[in-house]
Jmol script that loads the backbone (N, CA, C; Angstrom):
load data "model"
ATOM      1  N   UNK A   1      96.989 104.742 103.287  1.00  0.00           N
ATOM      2  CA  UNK A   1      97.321 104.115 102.024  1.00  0.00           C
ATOM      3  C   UNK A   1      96.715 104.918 100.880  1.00  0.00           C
ATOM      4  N   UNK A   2      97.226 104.916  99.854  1.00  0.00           N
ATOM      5  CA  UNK A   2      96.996 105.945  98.691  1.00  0.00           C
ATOM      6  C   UNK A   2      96.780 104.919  97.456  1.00  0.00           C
ATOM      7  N   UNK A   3      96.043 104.839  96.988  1.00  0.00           N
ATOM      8  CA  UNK A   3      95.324 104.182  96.024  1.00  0.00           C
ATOM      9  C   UNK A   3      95.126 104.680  94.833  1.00  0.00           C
ATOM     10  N   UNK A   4      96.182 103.480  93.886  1.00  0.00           N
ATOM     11  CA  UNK A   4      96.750 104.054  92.370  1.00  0.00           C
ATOM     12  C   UNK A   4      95.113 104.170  91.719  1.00  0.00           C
ATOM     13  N   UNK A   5      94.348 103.205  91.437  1.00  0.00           N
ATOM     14  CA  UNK A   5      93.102 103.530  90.990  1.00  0.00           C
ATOM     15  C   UNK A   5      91.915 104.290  92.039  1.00  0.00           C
ATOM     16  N   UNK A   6      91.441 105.205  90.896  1.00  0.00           N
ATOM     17  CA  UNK A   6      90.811 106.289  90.600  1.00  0.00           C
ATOM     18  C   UNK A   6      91.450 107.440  90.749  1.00  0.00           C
ATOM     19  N   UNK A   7      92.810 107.196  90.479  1.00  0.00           N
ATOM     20  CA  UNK A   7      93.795 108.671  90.648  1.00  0.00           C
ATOM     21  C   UNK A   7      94.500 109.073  89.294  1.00  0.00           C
ATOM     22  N   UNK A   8      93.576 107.896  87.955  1.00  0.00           N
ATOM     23  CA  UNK A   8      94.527 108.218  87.146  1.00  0.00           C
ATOM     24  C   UNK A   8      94.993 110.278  86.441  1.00  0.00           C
ATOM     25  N   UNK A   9      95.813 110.160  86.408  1.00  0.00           N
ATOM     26  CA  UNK A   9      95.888 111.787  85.375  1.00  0.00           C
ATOM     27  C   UNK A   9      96.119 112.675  86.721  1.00  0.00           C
ATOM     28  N   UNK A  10      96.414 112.332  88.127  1.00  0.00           N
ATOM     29  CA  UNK A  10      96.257 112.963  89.266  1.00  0.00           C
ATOM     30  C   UNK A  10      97.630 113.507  89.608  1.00  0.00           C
ATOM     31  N   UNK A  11      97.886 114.400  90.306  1.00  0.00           N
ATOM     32  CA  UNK A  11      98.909 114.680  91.160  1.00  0.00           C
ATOM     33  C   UNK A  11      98.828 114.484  92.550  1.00  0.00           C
ATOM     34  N   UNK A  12      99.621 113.567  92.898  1.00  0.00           N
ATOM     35  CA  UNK A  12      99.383 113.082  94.644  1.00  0.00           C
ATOM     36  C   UNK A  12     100.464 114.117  95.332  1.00  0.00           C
ATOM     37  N   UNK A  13     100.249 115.002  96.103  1.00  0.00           N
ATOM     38  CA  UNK A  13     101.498 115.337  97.065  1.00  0.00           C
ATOM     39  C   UNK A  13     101.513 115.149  98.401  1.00  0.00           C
ATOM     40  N   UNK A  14     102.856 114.499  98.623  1.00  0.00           N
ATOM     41  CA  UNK A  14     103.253 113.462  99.165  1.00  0.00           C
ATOM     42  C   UNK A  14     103.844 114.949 100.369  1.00  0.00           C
ATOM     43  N   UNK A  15     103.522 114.499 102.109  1.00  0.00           N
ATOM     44  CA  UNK A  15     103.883 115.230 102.780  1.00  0.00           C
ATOM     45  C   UNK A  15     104.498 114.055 103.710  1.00  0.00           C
ATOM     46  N   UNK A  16     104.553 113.138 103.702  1.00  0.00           N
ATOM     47  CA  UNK A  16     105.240 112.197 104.800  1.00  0.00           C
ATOM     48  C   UNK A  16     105.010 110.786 103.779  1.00  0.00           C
ATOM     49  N   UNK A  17     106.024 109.968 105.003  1.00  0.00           N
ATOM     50  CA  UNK A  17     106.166 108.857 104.965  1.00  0.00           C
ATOM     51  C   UNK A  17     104.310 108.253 104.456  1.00  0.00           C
ATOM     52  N   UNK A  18     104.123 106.909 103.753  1.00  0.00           N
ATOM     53  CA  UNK A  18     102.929 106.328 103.594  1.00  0.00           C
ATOM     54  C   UNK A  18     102.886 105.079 103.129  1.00  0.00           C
ATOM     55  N   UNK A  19     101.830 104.459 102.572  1.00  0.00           N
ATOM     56  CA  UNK A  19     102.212 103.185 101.543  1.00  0.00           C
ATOM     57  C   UNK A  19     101.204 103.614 100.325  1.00  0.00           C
ATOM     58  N   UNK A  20     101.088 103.010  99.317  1.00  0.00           N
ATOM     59  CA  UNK A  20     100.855 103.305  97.623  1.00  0.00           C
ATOM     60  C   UNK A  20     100.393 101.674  97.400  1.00  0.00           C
ATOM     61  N   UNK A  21      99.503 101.728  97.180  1.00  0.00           N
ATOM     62  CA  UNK A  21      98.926 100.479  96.768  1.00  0.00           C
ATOM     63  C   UNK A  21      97.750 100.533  95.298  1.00  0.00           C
ATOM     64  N   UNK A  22      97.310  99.447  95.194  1.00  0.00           N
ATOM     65  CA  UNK A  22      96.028  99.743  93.705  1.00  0.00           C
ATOM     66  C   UNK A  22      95.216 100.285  94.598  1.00  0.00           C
ATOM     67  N   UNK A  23      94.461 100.100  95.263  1.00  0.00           N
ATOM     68  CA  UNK A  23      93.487 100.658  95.977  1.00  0.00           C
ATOM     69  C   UNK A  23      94.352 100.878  97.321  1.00  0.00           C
ATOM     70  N   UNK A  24      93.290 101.755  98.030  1.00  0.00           N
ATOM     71  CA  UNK A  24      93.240 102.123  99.384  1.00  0.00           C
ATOM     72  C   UNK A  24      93.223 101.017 100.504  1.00  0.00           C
ATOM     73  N   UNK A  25      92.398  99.866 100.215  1.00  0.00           N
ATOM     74  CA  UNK A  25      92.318  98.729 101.210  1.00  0.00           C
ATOM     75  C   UNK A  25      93.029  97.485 100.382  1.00  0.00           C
ATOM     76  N   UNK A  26      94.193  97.953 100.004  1.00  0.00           N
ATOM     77  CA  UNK A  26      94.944  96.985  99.284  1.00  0.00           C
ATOM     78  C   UNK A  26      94.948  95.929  98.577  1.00  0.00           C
ATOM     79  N   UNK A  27      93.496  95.615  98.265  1.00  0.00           N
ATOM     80  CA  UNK A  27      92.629  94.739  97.176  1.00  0.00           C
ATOM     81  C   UNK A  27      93.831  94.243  96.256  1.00  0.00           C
ATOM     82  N   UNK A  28      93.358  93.299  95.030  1.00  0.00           N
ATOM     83  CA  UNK A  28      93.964  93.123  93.763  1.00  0.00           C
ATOM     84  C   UNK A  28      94.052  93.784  93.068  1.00  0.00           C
ATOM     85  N   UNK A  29      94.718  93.990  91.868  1.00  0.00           N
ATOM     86  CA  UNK A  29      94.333  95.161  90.999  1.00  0.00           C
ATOM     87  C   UNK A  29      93.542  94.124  89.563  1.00  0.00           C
ATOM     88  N   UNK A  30      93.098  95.173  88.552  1.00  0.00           N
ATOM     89  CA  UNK A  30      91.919  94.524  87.819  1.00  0.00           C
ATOM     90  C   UNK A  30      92.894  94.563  86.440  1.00  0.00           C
ATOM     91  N   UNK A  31      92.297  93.851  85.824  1.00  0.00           N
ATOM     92  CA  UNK A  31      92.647  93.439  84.167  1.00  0.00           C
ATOM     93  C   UNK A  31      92.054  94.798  84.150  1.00  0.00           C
ATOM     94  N   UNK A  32      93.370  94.443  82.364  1.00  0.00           N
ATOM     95  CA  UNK A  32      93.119  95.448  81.289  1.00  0.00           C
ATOM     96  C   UNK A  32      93.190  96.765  81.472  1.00  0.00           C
ATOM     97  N   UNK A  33      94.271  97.692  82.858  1.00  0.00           N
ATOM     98  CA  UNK A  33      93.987  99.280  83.130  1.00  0.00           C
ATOM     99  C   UNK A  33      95.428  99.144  82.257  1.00  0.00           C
ATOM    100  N   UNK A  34      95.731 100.574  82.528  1.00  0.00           N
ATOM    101  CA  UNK A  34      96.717 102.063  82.132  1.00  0.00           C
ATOM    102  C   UNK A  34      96.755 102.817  82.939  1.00  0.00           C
ATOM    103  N   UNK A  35      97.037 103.089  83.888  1.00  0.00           N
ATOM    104  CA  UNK A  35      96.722 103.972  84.961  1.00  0.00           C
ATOM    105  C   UNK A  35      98.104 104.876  84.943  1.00  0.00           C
ATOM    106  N   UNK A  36      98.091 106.444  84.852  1.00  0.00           N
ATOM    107  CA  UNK A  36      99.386 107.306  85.466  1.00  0.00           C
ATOM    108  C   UNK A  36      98.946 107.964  86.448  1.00  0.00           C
ATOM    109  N   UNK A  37      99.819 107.858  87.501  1.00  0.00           N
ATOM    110  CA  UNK A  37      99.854 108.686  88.952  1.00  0.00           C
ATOM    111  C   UNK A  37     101.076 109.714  88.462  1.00  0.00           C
ATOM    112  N   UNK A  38     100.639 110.677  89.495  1.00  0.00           N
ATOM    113  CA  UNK A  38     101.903 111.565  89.106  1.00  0.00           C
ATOM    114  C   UNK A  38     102.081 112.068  90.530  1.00  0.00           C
ATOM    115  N   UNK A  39     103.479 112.055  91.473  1.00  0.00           N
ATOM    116  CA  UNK A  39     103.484 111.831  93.168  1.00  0.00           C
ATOM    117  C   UNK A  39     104.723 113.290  93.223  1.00  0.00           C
ATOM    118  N   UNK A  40     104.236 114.497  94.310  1.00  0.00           N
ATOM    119  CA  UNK A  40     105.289 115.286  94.100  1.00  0.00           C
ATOM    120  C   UNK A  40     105.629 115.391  95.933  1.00  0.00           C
ATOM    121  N   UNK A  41     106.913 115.769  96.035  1.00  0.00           N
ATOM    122  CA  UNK A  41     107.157 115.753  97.238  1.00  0.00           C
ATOM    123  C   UNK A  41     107.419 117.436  97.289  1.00  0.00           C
ATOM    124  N   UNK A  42     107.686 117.801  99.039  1.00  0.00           N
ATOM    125  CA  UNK A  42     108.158 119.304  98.689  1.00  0.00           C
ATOM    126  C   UNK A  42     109.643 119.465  98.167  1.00  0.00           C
ATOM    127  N   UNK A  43     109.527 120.079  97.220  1.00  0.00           N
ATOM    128  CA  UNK A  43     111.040 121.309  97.071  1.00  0.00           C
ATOM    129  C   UNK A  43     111.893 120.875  97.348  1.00  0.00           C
ATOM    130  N   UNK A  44     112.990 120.477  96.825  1.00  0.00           N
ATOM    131  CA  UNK A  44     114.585 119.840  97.740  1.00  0.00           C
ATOM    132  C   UNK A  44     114.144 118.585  97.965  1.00  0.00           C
ATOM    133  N   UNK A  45     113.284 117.691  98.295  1.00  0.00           N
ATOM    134  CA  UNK A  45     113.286 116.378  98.346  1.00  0.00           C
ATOM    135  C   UNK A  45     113.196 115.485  97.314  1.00  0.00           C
ATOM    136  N   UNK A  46     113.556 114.651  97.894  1.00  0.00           N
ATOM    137  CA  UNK A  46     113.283 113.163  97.215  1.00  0.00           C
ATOM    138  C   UNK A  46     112.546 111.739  97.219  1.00  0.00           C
ATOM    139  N   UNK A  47     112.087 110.905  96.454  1.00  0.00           N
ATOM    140  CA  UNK A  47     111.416 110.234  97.240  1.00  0.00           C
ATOM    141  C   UNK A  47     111.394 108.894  96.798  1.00  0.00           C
ATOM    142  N   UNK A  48     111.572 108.237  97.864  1.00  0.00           N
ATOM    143  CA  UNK A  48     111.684 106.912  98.764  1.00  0.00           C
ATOM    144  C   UNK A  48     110.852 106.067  98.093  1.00  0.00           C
ATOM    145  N   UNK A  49     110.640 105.006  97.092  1.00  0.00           N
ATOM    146  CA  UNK A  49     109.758 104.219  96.979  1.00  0.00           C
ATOM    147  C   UNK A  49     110.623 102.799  97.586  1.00  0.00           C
ATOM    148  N   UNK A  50     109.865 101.550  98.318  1.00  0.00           N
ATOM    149  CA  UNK A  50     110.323 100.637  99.385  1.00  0.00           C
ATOM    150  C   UNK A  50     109.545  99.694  98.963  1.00  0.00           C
ATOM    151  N   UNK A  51     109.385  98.234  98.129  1.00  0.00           N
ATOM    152  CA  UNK A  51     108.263  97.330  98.119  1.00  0.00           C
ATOM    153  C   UNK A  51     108.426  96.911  98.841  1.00  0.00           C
ATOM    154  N   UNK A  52     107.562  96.739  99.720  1.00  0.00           N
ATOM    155  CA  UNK A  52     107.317  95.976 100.542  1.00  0.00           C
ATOM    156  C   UNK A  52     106.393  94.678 100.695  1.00  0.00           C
ATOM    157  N   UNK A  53     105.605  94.240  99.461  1.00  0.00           N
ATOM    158  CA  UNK A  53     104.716  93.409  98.890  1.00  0.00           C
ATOM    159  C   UNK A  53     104.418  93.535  97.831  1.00  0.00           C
ATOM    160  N   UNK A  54     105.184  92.669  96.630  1.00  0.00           N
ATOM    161  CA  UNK A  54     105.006  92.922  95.114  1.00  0.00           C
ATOM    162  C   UNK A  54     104.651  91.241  94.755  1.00  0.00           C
ATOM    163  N   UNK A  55     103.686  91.521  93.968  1.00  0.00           N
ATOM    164  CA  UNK A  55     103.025  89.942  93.343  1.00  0.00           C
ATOM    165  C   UNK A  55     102.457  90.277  91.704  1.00  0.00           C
ATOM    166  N   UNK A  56     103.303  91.012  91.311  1.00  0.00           N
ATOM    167  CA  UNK A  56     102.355  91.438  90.011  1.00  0.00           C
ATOM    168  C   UNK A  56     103.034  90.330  88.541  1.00  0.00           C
ATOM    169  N   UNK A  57     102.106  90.269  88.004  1.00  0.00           N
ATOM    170  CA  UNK A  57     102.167  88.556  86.610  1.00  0.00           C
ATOM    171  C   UNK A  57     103.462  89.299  85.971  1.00  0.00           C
ATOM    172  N   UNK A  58     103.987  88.664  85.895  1.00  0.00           N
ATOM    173  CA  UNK A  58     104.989  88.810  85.141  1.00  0.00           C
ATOM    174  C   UNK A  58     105.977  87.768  84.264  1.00  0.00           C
ATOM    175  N   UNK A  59     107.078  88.215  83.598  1.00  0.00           N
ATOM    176  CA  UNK A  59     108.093  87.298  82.991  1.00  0.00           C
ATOM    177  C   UNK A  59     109.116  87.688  82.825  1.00  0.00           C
ATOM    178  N   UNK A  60     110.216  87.373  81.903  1.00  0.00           N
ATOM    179  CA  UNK A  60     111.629  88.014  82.046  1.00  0.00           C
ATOM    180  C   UNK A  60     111.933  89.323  81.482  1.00  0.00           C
ATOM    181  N   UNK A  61     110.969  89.629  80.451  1.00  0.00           N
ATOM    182  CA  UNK A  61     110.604  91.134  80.193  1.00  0.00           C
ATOM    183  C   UNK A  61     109.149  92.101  80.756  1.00  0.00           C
ATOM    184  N   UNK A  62     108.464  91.574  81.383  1.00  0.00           N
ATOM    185  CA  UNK A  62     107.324  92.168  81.571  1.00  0.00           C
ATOM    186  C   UNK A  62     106.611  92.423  80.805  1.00  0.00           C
ATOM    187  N   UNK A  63     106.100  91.767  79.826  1.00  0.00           N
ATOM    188  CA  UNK A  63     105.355  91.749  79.190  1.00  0.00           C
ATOM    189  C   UNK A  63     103.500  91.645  79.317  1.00  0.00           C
ATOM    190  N   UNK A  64     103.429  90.993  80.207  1.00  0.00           N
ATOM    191  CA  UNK A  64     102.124  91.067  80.911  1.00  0.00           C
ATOM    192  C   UNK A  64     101.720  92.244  81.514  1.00  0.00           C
ATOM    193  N   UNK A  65     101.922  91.888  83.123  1.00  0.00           N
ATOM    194  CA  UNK A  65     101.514  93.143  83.767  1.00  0.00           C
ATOM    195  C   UNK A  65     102.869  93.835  84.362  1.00  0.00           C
ATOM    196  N   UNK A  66     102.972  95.244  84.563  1.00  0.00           N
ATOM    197  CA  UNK A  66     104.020  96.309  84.862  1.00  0.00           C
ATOM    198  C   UNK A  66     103.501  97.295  85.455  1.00  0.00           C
ATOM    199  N   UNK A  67     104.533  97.615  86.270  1.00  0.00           N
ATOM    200  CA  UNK A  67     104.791  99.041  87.178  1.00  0.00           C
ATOM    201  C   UNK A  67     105.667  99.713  86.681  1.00  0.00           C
ATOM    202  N   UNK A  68     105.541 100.824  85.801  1.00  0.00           N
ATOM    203  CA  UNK A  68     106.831 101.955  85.607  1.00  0.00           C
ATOM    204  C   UNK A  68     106.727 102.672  86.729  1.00  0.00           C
ATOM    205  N   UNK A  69     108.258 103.531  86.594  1.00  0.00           N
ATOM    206  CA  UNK A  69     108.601 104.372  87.568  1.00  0.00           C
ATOM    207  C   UNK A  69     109.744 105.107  86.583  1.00  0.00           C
ATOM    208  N   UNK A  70     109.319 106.753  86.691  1.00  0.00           N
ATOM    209  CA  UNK A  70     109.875 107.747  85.814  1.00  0.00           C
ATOM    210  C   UNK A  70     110.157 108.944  86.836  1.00  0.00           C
ATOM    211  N   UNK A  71     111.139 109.471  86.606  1.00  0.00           N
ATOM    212  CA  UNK A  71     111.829 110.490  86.984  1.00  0.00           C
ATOM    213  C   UNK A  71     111.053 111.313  86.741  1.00  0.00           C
ATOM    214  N   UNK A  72     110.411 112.611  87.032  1.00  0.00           N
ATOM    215  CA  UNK A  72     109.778 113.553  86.290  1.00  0.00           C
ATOM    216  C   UNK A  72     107.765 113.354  86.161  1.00  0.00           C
ATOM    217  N   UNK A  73     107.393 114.445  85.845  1.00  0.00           N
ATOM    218  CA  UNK A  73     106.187 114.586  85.608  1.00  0.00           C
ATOM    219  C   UNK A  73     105.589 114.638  84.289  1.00  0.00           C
ATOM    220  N   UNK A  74     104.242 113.958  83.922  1.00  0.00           N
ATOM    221  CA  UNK A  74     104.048 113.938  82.675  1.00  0.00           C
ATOM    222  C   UNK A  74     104.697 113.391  81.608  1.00  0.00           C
ATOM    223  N   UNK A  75     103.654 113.880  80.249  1.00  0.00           N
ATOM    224  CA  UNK A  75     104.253 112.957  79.275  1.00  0.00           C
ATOM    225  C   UNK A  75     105.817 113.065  78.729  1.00  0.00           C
ATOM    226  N   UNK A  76     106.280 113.992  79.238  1.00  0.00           N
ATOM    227  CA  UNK A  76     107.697 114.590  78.801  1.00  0.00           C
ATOM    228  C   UNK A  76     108.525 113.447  79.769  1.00  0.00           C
ATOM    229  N   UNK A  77     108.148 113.072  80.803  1.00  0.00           N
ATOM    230  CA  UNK A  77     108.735 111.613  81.813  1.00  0.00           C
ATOM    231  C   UNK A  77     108.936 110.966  81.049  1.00  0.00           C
ATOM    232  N   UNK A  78     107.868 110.351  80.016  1.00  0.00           N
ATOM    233  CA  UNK A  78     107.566 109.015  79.327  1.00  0.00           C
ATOM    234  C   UNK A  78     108.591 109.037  78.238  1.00  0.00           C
ATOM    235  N   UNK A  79     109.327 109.687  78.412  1.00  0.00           N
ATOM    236  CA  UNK A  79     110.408 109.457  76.977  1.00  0.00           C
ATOM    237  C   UNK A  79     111.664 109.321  77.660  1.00  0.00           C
ATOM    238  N   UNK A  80     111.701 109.047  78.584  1.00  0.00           N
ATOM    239  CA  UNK A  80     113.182 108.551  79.765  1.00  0.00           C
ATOM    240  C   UNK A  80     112.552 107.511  79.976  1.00  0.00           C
ATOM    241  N   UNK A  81     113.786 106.155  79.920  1.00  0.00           N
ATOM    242  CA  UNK A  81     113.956 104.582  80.559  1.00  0.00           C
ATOM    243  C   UNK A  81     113.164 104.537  82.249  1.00  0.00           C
ATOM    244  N   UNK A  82     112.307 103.995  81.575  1.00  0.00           N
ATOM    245  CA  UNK A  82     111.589 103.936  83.137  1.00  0.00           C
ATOM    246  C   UNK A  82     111.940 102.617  84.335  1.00  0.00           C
ATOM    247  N   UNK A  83     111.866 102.498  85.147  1.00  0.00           N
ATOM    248  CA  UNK A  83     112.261 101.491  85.585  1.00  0.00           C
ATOM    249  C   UNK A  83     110.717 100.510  85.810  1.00  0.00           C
ATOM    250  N   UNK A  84     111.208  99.555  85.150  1.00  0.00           N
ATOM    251  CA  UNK A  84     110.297  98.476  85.290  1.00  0.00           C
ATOM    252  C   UNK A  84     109.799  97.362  86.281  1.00  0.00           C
ATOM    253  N   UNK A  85     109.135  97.564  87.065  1.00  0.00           N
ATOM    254  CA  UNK A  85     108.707  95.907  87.655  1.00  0.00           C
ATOM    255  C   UNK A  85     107.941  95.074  87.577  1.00  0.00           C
ATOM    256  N   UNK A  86     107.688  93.750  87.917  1.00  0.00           N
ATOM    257  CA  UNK A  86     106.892  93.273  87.570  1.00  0.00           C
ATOM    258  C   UNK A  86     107.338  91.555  88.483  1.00  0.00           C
ATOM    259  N   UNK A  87     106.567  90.797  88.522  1.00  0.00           N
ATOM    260  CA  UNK A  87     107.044  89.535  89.309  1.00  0.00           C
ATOM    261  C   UNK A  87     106.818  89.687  90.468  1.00  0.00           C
ATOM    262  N   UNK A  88     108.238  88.971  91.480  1.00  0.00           N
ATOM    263  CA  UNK A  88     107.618  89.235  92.649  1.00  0.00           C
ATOM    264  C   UNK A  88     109.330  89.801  93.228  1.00  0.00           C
ATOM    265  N   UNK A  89     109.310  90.400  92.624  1.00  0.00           N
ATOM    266  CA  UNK A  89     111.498  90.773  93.108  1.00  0.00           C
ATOM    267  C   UNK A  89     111.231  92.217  93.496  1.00  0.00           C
ATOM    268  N   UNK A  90     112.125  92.305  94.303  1.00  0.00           N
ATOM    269  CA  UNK A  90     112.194  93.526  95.141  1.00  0.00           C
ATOM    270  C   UNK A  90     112.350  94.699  94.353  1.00  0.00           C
ATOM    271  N   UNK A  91     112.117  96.076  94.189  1.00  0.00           N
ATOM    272  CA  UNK A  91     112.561  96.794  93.121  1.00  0.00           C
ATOM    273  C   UNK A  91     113.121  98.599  93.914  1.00  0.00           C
ATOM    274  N   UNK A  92     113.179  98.740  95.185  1.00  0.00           N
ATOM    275  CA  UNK A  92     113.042 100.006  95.844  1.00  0.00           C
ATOM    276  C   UNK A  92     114.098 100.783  95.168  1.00  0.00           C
ATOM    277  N   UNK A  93     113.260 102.048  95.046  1.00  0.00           N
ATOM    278  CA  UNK A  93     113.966 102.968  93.893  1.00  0.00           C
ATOM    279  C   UNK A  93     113.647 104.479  94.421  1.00  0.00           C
ATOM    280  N   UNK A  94     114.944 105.477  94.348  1.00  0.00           N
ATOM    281  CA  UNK A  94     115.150 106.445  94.946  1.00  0.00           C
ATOM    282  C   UNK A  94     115.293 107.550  93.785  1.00  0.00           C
ATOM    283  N   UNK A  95     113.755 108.970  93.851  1.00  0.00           N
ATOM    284  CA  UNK A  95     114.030 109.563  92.864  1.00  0.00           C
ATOM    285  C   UNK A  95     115.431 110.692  92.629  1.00  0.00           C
ATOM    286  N   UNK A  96     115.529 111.301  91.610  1.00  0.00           N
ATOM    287  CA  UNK A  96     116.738 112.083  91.211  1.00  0.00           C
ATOM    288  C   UNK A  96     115.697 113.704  91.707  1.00  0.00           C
ATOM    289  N   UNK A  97     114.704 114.079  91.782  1.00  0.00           N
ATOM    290  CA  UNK A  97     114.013 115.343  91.977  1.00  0.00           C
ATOM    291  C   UNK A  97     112.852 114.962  92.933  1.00  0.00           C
ATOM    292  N   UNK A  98     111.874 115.671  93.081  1.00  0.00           N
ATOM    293  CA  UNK A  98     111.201 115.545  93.761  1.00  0.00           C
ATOM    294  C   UNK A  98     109.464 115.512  92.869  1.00  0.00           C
ATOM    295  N   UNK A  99     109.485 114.601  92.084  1.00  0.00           N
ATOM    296  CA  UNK A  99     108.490 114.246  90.786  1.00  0.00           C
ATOM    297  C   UNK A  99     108.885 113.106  90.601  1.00  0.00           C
ATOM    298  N   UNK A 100     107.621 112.302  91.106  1.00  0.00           N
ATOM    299  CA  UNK A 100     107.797 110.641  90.041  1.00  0.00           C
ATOM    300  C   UNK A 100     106.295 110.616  89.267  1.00  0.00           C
ATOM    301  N   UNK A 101     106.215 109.674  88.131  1.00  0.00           N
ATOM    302  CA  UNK A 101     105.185 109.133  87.574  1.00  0.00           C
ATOM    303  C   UNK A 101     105.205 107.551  87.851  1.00  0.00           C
ATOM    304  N   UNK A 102     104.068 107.198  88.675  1.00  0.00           N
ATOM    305  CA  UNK A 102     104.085 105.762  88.513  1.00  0.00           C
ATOM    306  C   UNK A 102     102.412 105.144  87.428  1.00  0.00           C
ATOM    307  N   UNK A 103     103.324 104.745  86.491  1.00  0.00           N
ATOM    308  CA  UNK A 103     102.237 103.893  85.256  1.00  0.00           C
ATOM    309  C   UNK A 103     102.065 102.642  85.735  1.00  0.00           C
ATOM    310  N   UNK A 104     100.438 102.104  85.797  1.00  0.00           N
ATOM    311  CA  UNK A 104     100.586 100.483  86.256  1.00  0.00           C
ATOM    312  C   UNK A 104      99.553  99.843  84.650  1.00  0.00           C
ATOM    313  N   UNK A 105      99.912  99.411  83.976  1.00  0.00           N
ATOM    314  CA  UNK A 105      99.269  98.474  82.919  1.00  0.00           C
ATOM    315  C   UNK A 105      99.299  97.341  83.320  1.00  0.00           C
ATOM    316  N   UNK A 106      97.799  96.462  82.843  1.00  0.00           N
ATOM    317  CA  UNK A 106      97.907  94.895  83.085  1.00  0.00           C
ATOM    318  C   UNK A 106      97.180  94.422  82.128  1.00  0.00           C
ATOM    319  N   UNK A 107      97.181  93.028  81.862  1.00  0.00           N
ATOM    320  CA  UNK A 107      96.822  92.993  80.678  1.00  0.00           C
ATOM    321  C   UNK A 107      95.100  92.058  80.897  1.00  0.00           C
ATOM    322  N   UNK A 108      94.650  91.194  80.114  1.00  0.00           N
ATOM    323  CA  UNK A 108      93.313  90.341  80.315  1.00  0.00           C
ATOM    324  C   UNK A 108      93.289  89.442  80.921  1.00  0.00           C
ATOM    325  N   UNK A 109      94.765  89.055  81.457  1.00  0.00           N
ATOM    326  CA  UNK A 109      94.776  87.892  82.779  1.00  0.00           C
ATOM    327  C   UNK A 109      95.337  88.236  83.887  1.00  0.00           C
ATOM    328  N   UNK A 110      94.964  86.882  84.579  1.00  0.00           N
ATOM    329  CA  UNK A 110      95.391  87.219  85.531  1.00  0.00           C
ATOM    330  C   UNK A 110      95.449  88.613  87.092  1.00  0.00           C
ATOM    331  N   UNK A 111      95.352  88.455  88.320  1.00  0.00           N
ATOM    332  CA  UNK A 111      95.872  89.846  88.598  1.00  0.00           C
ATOM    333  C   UNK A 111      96.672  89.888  89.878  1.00  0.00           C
ATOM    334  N   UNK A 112      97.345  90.691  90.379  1.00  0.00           N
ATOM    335  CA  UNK A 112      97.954  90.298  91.609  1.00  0.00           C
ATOM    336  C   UNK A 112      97.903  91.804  92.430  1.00  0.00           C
ATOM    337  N   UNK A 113      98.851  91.691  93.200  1.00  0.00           N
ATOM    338  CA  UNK A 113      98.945  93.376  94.048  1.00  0.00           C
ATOM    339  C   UNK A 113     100.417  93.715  94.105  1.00  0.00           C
ATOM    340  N   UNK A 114     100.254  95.140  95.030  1.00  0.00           N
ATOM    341  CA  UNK A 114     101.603  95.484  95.413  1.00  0.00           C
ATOM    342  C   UNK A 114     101.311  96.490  96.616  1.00  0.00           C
ATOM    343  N   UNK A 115     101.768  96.799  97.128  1.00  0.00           N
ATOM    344  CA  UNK A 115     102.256  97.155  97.943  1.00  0.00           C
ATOM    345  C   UNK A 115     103.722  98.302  99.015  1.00  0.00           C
ATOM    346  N   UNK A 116     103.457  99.651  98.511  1.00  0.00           N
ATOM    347  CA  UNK A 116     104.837 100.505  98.353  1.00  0.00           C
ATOM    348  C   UNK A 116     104.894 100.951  99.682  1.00  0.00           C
ATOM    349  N   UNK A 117     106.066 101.370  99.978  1.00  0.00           N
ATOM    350  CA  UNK A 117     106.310 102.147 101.572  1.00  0.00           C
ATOM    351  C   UNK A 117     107.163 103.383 100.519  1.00  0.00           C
TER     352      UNK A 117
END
end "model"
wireframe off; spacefill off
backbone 0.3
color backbone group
């Protein structure tokens, strides 16, 4: 398991199948972060994100707490429609290259987890 916190500003490369969680032992995640991961696969691939356990606060816009997911690396990502989740609804999303950024913000309440294959 690969654990979004303490990886912020990081490049993860991704050589197989895994799961992506806030932490490593799949804990809660904490009020009040910003966190960017940045996940590269090899060359010619693509990659597979699968929830498989999503509980994160949410509402009909996400306004609370969120998971982006961006095509691409870095801040040049952040200016393309990211896909948003948040709640507890399924969201599995298949990249266009072989570069994702996943951003997790939450806000002063509340906290929940997730859980990626």
């Amino acid at each position: 398991t690969i654990g979004i916190y303490g990886n912020d500003d990081q490049t993860i490369t991704l050589q197989a199948a895994g799961y992506i969680s806030w932490t490593s032992d799949d804990s809660h995640y904490d009020n009040d972060q910003d966190i960017q991961v940045y996940f590269e696969a090899p060359m010619g691939k693509r990659i597979l994100l699968i929830f498989q356990d999503i509980e994160i606060e949410g509402n009909q816009f996400c306004h609370y707490d969120e998971l982006e997911i961006y095509d691409g690396m870095g801040n040049s990502s952040l200016t393309t429609h990211p896909r948003v989740v948040c709640g507890t609804s399924e969201a599995d999303y298949v990249s266009t290259n072989n570069v994702i950024t996943i951003r997790f913000k939450s806000d002063s309440l509340n906290n929940g987890h997730f859980n990626i294959l």
